[in-house]
Short mmCIF file of the C-alpha atoms (twelve columns), coordinates in Angstrom:
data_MODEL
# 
_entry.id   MODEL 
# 
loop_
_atom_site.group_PDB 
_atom_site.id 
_atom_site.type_symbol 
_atom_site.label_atom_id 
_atom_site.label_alt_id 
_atom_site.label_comp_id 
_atom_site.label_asym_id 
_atom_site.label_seq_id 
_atom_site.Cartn_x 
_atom_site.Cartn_y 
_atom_site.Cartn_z 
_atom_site.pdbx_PDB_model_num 
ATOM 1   C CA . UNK A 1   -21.493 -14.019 -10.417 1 
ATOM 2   C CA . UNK A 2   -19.537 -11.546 -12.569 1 
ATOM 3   C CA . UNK A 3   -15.875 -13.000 -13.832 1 
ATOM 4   C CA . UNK A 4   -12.588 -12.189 -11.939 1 
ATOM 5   C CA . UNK A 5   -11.797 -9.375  -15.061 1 
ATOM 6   C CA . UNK A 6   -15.190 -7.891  -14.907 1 
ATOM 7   C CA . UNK A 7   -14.962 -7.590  -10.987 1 
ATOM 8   C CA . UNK A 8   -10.547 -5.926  -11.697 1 
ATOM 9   C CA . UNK A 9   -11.851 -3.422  -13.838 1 
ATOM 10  C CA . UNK A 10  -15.088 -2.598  -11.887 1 
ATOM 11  C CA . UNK A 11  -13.210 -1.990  -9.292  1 
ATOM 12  C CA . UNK A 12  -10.305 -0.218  -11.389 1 
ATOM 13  C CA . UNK A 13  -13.413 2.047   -12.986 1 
ATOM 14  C CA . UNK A 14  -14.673 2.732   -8.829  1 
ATOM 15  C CA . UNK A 15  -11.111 3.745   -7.614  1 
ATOM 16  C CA . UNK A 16  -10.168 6.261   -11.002 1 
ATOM 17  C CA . UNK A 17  -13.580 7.530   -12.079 1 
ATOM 18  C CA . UNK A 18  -13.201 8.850   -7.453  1 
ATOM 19  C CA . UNK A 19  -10.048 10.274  -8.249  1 
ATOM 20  C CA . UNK A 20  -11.200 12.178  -11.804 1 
ATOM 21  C CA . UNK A 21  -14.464 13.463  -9.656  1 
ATOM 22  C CA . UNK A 22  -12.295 14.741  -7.496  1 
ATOM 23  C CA . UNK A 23  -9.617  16.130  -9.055  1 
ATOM 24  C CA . UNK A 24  -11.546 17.305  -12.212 1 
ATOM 25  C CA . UNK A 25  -15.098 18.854  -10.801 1 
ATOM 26  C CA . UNK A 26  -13.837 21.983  -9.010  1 
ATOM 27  C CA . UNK A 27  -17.142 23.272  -7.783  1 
ATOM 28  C CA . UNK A 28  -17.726 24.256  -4.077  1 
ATOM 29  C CA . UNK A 29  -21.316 24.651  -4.639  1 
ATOM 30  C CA . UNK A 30  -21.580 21.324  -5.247  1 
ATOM 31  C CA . UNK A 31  -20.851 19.588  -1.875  1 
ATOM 32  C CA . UNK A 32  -18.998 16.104  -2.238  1 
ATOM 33  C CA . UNK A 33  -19.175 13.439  -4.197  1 
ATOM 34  C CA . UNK A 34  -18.056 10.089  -3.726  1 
ATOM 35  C CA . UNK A 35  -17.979 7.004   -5.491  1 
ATOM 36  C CA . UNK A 36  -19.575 4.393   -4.224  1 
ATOM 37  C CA . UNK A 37  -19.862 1.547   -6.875  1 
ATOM 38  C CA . UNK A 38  -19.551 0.561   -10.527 1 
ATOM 39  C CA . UNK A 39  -21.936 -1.716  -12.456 1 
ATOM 40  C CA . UNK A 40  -20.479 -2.504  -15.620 1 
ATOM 41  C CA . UNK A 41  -22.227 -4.633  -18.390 1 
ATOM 42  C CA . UNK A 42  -20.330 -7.792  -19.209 1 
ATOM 43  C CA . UNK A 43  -19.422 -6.248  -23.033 1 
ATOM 44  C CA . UNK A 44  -17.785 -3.343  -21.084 1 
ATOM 45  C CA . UNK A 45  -19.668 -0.782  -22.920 1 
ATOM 46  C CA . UNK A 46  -21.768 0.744   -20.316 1 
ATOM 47  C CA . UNK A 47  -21.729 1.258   -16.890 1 
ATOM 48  C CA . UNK A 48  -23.655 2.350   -13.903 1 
ATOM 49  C CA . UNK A 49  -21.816 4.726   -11.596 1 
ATOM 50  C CA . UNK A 50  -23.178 5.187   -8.066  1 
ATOM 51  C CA . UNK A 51  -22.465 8.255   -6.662  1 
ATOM 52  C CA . UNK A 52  -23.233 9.686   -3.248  1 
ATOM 53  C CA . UNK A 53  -23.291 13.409  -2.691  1 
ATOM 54  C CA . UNK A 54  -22.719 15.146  1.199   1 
ATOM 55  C CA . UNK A 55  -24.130 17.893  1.502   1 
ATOM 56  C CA . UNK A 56  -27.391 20.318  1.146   1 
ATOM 57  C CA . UNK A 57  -30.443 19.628  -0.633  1 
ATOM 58  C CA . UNK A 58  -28.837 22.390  -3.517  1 
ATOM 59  C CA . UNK A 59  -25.702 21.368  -3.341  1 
ATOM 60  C CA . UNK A 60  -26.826 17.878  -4.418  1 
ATOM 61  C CA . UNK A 61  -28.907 19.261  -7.149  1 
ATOM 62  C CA . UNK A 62  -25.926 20.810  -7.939  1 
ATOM 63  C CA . UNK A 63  -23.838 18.463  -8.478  1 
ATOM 64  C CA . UNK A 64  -26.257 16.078  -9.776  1 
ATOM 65  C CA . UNK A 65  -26.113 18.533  -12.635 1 
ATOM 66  C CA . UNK A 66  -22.438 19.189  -12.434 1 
ATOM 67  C CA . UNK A 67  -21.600 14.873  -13.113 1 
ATOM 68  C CA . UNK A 68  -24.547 14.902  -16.196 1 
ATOM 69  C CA . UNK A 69  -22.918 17.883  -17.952 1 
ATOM 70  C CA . UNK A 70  -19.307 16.871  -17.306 1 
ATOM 71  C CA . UNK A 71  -20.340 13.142  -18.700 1 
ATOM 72  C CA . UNK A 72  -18.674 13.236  -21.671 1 
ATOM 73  C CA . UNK A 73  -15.266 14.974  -20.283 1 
ATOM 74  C CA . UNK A 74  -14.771 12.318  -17.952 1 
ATOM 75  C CA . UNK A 75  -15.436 9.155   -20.060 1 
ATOM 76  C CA . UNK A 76  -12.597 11.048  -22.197 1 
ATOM 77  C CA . UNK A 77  -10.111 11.319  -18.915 1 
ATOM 78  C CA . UNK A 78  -11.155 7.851   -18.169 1 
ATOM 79  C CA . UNK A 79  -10.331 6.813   -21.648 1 
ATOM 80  C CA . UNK A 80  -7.225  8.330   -21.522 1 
ATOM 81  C CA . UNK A 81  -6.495  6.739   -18.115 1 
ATOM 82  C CA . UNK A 82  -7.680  3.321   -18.409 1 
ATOM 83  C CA . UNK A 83  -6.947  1.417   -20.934 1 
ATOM 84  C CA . UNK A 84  -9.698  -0.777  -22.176 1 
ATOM 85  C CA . UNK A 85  -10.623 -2.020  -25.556 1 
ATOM 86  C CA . UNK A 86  -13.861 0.407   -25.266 1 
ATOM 87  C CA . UNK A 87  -14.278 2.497   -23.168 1 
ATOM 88  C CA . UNK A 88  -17.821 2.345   -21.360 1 
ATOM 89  C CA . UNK A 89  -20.817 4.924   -21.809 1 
ATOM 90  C CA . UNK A 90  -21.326 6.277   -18.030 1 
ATOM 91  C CA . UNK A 91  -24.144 6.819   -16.599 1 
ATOM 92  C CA . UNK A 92  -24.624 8.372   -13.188 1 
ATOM 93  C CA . UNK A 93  -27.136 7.329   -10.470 1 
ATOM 94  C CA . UNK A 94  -27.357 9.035   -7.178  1 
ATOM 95  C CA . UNK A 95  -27.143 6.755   -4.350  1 
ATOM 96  C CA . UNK A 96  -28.543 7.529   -1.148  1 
ATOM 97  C CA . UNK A 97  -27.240 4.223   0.654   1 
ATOM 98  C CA . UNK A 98  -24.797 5.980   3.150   1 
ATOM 99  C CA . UNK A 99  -27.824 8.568   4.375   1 
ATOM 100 C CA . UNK A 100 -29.954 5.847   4.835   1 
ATOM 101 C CA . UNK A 101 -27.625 3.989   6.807   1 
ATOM 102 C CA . UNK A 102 -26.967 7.218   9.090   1 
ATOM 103 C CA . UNK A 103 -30.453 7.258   9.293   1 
ATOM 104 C CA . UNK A 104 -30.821 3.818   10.791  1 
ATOM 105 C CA . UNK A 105 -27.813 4.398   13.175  1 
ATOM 106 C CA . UNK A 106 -29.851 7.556   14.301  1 
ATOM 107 C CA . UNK A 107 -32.975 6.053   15.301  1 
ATOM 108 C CA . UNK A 108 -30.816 2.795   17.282  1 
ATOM 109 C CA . UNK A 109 -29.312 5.458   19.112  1 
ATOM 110 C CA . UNK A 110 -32.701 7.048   20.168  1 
ATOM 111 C CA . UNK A 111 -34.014 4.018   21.043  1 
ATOM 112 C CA . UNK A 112 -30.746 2.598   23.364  1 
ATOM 113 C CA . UNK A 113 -31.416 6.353   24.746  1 
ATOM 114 C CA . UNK A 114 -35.193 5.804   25.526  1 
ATOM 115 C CA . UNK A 115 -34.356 2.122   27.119  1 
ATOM 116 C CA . UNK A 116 -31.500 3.677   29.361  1 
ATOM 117 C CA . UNK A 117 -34.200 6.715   30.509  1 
ATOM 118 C CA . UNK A 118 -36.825 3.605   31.667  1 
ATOM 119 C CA . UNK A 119 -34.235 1.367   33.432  1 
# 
């Protein structure tokens, strides 16, 4: 289990690295991205950023593209927003939890449907 710290600034890293992404990446082409988690090694020089991005099958191309080129502007916003002894190497890792959990909602609701048609 990670320490108290590394769990703070994981979640300090999930609620600033949202508010950069949203506030820095002005792109309407590229749908919207969310944060969804942080996994940050326990030296605090790399981390994981799980990202989930609404819209289009472009759009999330898109965007994909838009976070890998923008990489190194935003660890230098981060840097200059959170104050750490290093600042960590990001890395970012589409995660496709949310649509996946839609998806399972979707087919509970077709099947409460089809159980309500045969009562």
């Amino acid at each position: 289990m990670p320490s108290m710290r590394l769990q703070r600034v994981r979640e300090l890293l999930k609620r600033t690295l949202g508010e950069i992404i949203s506030r820095e990446l002005h792109s309407a082409d590229a749908g919207i991205i969310t944060v969804n988690d942080v996994d940050i090694s326990s030296d605090l020089h790399s981390a994981v950023v799980f990202v989930s991005l609404l819209g289009s099958d472009e759009q999330k191309r898109k965007a994909a593209k838009l976070l890998n080129d923008d990489r190194v502007r935003i660890q230098q916003i981060l840097s200059r927003t959170v104050v750490l002894k290093y600042t960590p190497r990001l890395k970012f890792v589409m995660d496709d939890s949310i649509e996946r959990g839609n998806r399972v909602l979707q087919i509970l609701s077709e099947i409460d449907e089809v159980d309500d048609d045969n009562e």
